[in-house]
C-alpha positions in Angstrom: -0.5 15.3 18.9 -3.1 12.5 18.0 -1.7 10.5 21.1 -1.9 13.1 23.4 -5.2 14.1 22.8 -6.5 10.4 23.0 -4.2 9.1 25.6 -6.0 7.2 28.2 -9.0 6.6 25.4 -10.7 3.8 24.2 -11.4 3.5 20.7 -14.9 4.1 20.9 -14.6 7.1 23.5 -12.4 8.8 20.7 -14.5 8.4 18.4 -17.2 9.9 20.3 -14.8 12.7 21.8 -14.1 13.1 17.9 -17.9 13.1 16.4 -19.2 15.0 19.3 -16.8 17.7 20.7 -14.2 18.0 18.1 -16.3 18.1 14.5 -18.5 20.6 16.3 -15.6 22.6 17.1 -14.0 22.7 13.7 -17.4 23.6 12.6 -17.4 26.8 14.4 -13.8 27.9 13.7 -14.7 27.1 10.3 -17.9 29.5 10.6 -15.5 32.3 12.0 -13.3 32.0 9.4 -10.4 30.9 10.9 -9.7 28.0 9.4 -10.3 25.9 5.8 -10.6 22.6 5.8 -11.4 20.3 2.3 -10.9 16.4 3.1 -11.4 14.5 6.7 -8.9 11.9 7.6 -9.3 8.2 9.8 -6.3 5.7 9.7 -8.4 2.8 9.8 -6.5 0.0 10.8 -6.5 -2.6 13.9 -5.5 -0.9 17.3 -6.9 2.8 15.5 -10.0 2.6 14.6 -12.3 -0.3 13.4 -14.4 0.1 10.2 -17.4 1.1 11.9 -15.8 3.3 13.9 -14.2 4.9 10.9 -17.3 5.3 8.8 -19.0 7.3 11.8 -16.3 10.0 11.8 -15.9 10.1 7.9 -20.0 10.2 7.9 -19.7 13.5 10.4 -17.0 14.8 8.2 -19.4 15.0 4.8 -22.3 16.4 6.8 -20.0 19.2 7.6 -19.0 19.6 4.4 -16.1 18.0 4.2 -14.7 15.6 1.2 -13.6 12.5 2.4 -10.1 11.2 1.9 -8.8 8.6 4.4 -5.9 6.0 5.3 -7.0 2.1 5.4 -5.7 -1.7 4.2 -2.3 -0.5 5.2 -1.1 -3.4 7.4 -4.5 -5.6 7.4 -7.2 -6.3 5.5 -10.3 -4.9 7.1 -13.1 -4.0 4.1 -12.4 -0.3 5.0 -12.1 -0.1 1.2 -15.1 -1.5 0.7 -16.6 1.0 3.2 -15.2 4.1 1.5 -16.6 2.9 -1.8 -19.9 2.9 -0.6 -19.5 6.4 1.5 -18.0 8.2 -2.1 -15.0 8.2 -0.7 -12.9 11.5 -3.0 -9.4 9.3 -2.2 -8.1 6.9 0.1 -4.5 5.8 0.7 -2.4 3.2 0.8 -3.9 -0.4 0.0 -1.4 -2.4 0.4 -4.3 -5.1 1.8 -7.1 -4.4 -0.9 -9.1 -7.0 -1.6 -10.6 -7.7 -5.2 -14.6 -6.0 -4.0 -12.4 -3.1 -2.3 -11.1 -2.0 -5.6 -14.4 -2.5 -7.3 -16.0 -0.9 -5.0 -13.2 2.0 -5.3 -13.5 2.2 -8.8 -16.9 2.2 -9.4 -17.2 5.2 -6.9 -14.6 7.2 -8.8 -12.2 6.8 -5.4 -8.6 7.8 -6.0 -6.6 5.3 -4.6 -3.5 7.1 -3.2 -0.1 4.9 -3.6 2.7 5.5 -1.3 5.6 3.3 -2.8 8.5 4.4 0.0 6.1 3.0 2.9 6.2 -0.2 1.0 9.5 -0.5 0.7 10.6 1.0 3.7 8.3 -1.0 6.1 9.2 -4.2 3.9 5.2 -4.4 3.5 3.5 -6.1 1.2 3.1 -3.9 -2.5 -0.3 -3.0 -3.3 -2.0 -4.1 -6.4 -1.4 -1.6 -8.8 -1.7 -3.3 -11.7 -4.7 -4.8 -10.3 -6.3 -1.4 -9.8 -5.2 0.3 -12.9 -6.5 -3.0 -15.2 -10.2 -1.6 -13.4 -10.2 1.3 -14.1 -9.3 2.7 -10.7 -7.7 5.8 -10.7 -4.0 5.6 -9.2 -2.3 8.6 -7.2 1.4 8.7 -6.0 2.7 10.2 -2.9 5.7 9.8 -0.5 3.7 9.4 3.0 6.4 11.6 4.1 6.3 11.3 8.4 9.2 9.3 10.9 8.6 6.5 9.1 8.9 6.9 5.8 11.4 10.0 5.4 11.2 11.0 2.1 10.4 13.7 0.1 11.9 13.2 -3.4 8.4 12.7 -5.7 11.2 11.1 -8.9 12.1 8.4 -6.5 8.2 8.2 -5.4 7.9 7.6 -9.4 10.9 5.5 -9.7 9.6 3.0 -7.2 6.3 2.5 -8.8 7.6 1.9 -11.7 10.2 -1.0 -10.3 8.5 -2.5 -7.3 4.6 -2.2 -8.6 5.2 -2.7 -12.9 4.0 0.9 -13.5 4.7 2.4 -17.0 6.2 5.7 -17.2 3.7 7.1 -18.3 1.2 5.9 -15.9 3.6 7.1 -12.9 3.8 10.7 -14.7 0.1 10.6 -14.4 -0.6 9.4 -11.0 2.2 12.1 -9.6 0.7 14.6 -11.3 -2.8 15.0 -12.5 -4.6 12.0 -10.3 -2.7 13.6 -7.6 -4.3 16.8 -8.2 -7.8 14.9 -8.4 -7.1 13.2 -5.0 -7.3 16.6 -3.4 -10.7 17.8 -6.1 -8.2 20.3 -7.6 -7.7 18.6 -11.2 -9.7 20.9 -12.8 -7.0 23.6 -12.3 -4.0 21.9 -11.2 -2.4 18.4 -12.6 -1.4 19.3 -15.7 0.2 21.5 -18.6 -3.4 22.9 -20.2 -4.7 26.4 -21.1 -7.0 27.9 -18.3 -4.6 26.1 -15.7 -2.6 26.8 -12.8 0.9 26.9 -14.4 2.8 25.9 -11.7 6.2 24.9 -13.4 9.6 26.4 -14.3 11.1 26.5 -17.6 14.8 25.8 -17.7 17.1 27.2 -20.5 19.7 24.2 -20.4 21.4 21.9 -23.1 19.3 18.8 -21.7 
């Protein structure tokens, strides 16, 4: 869908086609009621669209209203994290090319950083710096990136790969697949976790172990 409604596009005619035509549109559905929308999304990456580029959508986004919670430092290192940091970015996934200032900059404005283990390993990238991030206090999602390529959906081996390919603990995998998941999407004050006043969204099995 993306590619069809850019085909033929520059980069920078996107973006304005995006900032100018399409933000203004959602705007309106939005203002009927027909749709809800929470975070805007830009994969920032080389042959997408460039930092600048990226921080002019995501900088329409929040003056509709919207959270921001964007794609960047996937397959190069462009500063995007940097960016993100400095825009109060809610979350911003994968990081496999975060540089040291990116995850201070992430940190220090409270950014989820969304980890997506099965891209990794399935696109033979390089693993982001978990440990890195987690010794600065940066908060650490997990997700599976589930599209074409990266078919999975299975969250335990999301959990299992975190803790073998980026030195995880347990516990810190339980926590990024759960509750900093939840706070990725601005929903941990009700979802994330086992806690009265809650969303209770498990199931109780009755079985020997």
């Amino acid at each position: 869908m993306l590619m069809y409604l850019f085909r033929g596009m520059t980069s920078d005619e996107a973006t304005d086609k995006i900032i100018n035509q399409q933000i203004p549109q959602l705007k309106q559905a939005m203002d009927r009621g027909e749709v809800t929308v929470d975070n805007i999304d830009v994969f920032c990456e080389k042959g997408v669209f460039s930092v600048d580029q990226t921080r002019q959508i995501l900088k329409a986004g929040v003056d509709l209203g919207l959270a921001i919670n964007f794609h960047g430092e996937e397959l190069n290192y462009l500063g995007s994290a940097e960016m993100g940091g400095d825009l109060g970015a809610r979350a911003m996934s994968h990081l496999e090319e975060i540089s040291d200032a990116g995850i201070h900059a992430l940190a220090k404005a409270g950014t989820v950083g969304v980890i997506l283990p099965t891209t990794a390993y399935i696109l033979r990238l390089k693993p982001p710096p978990v440990r890195k991030m987690i010794d600065s206090n940066m908060a650490v999602a997990l997700g599976t990136d589930f599209n074409p390529n990266a078919f999975c959906l299975s969250m335990p081996l999301v959990m299992h790969l975190a803790c073998v390919n980026l030195q995880m603990t347990l516990t810190e995998s339980l926590v990024a697949a759960t509750l900093n998941a939840a706070a990725s999407l601005g929903l941990s004050k009700t979802h994330g976790s086992l806690e009265v006043g809650k969303k209770a969204d498990l199931i109780i099995i009755n079985a020997p172990r």
